[in-house]
VOGU-3710 file (C-alpha; in Angstrom, 3 decimals, decimal comma):
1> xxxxxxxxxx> 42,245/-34,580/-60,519  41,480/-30,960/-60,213  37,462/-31,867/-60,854  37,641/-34,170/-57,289  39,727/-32,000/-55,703  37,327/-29,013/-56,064  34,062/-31,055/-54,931  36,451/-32,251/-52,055  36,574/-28,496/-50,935  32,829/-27,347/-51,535
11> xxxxxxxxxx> 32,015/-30,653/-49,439  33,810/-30,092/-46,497  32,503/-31,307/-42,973  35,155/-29,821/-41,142  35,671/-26,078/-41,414  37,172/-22,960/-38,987  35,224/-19,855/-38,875  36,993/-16,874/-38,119  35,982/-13,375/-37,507  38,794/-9,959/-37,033
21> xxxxxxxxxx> 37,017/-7,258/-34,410  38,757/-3,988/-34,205  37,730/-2,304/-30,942  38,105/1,319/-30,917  39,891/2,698/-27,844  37,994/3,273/-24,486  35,099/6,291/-24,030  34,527/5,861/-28,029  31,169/4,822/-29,559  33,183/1,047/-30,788
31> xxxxxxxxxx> 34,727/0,471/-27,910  32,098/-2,423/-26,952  31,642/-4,601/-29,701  29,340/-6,826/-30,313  29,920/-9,386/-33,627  27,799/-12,182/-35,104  29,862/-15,068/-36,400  27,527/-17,782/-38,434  28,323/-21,226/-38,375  27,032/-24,499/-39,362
41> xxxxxxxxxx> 25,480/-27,080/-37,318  27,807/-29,494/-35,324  30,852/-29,859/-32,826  32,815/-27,029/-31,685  35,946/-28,961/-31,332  38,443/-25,874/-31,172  38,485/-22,909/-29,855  41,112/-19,883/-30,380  41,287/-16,187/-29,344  44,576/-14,154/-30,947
51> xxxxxxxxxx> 45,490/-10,944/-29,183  48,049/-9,297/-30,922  51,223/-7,381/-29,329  50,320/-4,304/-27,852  46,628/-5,686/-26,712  48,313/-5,260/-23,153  45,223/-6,483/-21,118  42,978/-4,319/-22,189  40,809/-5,877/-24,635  38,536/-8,515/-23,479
61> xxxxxxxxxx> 36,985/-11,138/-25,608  33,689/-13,047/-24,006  31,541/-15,781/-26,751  27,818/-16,592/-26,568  25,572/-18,964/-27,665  22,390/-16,935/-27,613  22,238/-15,602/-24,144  24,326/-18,068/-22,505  28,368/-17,563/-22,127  30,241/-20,228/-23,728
71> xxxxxxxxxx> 33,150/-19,143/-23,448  35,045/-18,635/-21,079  33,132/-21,021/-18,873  33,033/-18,845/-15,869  29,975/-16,261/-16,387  31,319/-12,652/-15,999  35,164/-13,529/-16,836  36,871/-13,036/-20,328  39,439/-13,803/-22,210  42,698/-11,423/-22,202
81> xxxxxxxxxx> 46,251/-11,282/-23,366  49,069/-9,729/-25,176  50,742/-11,685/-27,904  49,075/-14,693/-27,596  46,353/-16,960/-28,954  44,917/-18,750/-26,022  43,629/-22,314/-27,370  41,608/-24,702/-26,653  39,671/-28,385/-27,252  36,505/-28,196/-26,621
91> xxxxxxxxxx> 33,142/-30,469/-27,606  30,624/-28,031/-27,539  27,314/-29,141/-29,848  25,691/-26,781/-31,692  22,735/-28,152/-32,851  19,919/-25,815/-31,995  19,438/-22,672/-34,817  20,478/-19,640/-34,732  23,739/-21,570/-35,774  25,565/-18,665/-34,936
101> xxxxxxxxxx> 27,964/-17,088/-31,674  27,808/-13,795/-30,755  31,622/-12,096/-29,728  31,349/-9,444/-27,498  34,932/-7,039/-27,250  35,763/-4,171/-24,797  38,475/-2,309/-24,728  39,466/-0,365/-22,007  42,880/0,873/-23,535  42,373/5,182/-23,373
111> xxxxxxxxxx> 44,796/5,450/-26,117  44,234/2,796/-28,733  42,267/1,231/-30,864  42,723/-2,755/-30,608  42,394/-5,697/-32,737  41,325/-9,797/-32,045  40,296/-12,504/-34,261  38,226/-15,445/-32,821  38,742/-18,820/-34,323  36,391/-21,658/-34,019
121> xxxxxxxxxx> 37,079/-25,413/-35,084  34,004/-27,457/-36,263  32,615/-30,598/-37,600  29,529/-30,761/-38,941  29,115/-34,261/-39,693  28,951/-36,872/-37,353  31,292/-38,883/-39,337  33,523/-35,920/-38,493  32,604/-35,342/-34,998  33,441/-38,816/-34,139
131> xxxxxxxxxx> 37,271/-38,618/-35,057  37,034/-35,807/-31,618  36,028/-38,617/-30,048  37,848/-41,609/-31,523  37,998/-44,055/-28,828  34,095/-44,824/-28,752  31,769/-47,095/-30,897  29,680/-45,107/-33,584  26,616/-46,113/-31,222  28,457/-45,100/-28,297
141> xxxxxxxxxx> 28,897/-41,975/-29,726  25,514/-41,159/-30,645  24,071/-42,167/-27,142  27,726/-39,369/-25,937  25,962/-36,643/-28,569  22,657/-37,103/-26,669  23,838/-37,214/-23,581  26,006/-34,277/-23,808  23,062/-32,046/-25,633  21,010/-32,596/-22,936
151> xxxxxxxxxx> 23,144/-31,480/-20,326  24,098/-28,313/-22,414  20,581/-27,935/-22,727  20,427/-27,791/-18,855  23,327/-25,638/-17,884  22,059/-23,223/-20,297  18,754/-23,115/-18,653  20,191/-23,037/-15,262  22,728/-19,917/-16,416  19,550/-18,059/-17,953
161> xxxxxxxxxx> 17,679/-18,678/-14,722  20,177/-17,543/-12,710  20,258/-14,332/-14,654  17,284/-13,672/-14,714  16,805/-14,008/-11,063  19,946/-11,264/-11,047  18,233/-8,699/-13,296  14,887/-8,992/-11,029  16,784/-8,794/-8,071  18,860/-5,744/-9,700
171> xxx> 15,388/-4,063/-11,057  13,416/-4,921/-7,870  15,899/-4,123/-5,384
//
């Protein structure tokens, strides 16, 4: 029993990576963080930020995926709170290496230092990934996988595009 139920756990195909930032207060040199989490390959199927009491605001909490801003979804926003965990569901694929997101943190508290750990749900089978999505046929699913990939693939492009036209616009200008 113990034997199976160790293999179980070094098997697993669904697993949540977490990472703890500690922002130092505003003006000092850790004030803006910025903190690789690795992951595997797969679905992102949930998403949570914890800001502990006292956070009052003043830490923010953006994710990437390279470049791009996963979350939140609106580019130039970020998360925020005070003695909350805001969660989500989401189906985000991550199937392209680096299999990694990078957390940026800034604190704008003048006083204290501030802590936040980001949570992320994901399956990294497709076994897995289809109980997110239970109500379609394993070929329906794949064809939903492709689908969706692609059109990541093309709001990514389109968000990199736009920035770049930004920054020459910004260096230009």
């Amino acid at each position: 029993m113990m034997l199976w139920f160790s293999l179980l756990s070094v098997n697993r195909k669904v697993v949540i990576y977490s990472k703890t930032i500690i922002s130092g207060k505003s003006g000092d040199s850790d004030a803006s963080r910025s903190i690789v989490l690795s992951v595997s390959k797969g679905l992102v199927y949930r998403i949570e930020v914890d800001f502990p009491p006292g956070c009052c605001g003043l830490l923010s909490v953006k994710v990437f995926d390279g470049s791009y801003q996963v979350w939140p979804s609106s580019r130039d926003d970020s998360f925020a709170g005070d003695g909350q965990v805001i969660a989500f569901d989401d189906s985000y694929l991550k199937l392209a290496a680096p299999y990694e997101f990078r957390i940026e943190t800034i604190n704008s508290d003048l006083t204290y230092t501030h802590k936040t750990q980001v949570r992320i749900g994901m399956a990294s089978s497709e076994a897995f990934m289809s109980r997110y999505m239970p109500s379609i046929t394993w070929d329906k699913f794949n064809e939903v996988l492709a689908k969706a990939a692609i059109e990541q693939d093309k709001m990514r492009e389109a968000a990199i595009k736009q920035a770049a036209k930004e920054l020459k616009i910004l260096t230009n200008g």
